[in-house]
N, C-alpha and C positions, 0 to 999 in steps of 0.2 A: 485825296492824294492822286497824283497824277501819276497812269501805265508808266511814264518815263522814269518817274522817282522807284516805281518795282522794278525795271529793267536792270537799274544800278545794285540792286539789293540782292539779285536773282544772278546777277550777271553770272556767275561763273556757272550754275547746273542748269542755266534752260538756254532753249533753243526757240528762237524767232519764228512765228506762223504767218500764214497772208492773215490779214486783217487785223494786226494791233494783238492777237493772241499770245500767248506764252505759257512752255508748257514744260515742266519740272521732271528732274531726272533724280531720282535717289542717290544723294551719295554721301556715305555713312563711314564712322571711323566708332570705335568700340567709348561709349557713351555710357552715364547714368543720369535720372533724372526723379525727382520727388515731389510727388503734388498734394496738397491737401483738399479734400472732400468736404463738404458742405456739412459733415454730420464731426467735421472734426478731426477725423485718423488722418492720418499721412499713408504714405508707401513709394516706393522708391523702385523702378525697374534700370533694371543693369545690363548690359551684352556683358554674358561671361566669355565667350569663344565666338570665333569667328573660321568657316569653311569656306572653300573654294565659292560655294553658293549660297553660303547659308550665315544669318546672323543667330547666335543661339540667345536667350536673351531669357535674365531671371524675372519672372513679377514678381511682388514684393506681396507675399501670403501665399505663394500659391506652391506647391512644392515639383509639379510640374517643371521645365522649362520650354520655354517659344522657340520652333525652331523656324524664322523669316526666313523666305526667298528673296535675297538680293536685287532682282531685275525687279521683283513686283513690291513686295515686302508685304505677300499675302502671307499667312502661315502655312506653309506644309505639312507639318505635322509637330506634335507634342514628343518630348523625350519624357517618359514615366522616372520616380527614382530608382527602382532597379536597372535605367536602362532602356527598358520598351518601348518601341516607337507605336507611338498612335495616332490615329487622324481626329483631329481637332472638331469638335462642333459648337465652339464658340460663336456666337453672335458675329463678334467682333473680329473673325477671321482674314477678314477682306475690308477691313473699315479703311486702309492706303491700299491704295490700288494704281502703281506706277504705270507710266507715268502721270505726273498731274496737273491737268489743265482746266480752268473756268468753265465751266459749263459740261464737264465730263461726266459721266453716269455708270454704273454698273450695279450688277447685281448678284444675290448668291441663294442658296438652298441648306434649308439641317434641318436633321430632325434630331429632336430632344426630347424631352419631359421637361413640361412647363415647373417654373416654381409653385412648388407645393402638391406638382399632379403626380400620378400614379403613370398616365399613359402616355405615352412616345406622339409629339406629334410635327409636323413640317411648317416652318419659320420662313417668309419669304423675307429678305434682306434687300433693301433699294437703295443707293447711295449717290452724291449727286453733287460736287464742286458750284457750290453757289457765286462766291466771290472770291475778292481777294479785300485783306481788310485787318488793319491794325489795332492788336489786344494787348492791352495793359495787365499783367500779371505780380503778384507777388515778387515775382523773378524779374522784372522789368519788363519795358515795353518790346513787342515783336509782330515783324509784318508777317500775315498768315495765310493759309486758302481755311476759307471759310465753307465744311461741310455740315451735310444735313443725311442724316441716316433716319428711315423707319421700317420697322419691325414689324410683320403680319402674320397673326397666328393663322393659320391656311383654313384651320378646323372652324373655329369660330366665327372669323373675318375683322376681329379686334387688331388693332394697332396700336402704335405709340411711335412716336420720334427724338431722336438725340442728334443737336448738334455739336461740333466738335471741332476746333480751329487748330491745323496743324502750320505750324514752323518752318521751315526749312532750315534755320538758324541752330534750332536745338536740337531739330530732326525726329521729331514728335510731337501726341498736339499737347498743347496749354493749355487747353481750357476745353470743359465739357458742359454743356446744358442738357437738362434731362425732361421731358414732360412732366409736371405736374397732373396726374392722370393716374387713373385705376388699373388702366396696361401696365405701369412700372410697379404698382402696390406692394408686391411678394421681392421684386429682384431688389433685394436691401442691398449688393454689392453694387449697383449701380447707384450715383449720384453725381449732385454739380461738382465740380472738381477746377482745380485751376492749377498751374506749375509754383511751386514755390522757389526751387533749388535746382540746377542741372549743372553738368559737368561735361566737355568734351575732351577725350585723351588723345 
């Protein structure tokens, strides 16, 4: 497919760079969307409320909610159900990292306790806009940036990687590839995944 055919596709949230680049601006209206996993389940995540800065946003199992920053659409922090704000040490905190452009990289830091360990330890996170590149989904076909995340337990030096093709269309990704690998073994919530169903209000 040719830059010019995504220029059209993109035209209204990116902004033109020297050299044929293009680089996407988040811009979100209160959404849901349901994908089904490789093992079978579904789940559905929702924006229930929307802040000056903030998208708050339900996953579908998690009794949590996600509270997005708008500029970046990193998470800020968790809303507990009583209430309580907490900060987030999800993997997957920083997986969009606005704006986004071909070739862009970033990275993050958590510490946690591995599946199934006992002791707390520091996760390197590296993320990286490989392409741009159109995914056929359950939910129809959609042009996407095509990323690639992996995972580094700091302690060990084990890794794993998951790519993951977001939208702009539906404004989340569609589709997730996971390693087949002994890094992913324990994290049974993670799998391949793809959009079934989505809604924009």
């Amino acid at each position: 497919m040719l830059l010019s055919d995504w220029r059209c596709f993109f035209d209204k949230t990116i902004i033109a760079l020297s050299g044929g680049h293009f680089e996407y601006f988040f811009t979100f209206s209160q959404n849901n969307y349901t994908c089904l996993g490789a093992r079978g389940v579904t789940w559905t995540n929702e924006v229930v409320d929307t802040k000056e800065d903030l998208f708050i946003v339900k996953m579908g199992g998690i009794p949590d909610l996600y509270c997005y920053d708008k500029k970046t659409m990193n998470v800020k922090f968790l809303i507990e159900e009583s209430g309580r704000r907490i900060k987030s040490q999800s993997p997957f905190r920083k997986n969009l990292n606005f704006p986004i452009m071909v070739g862009k990289k970033w990275t993050d830091m958590t510490t946690t306790k591995p599946a199934g360990g006992t002791t707390e330890v520091n996760y390197l996170h590296e993320f990286k806009v490989e392409g741009l590149e159109e995914v056929t989904t359950q939910a129809g076909a959609f042009k996407t940036y095509k990323i690639y995340y992996k995972q580094k337990n700091m302690a060990t030096g084990n890794d794993g990687w998951v790519r993951y093709w977001y939208s702009p269309e539906v404004k989340a990704w569609i589709k997730m590839e996971v390693e087949k690998s002994a890094f992913w073994a324990r994290v049974t919530w993670l799998q391949d995944a793809e959009l079934i169903s989505y809604e924009l209000k």
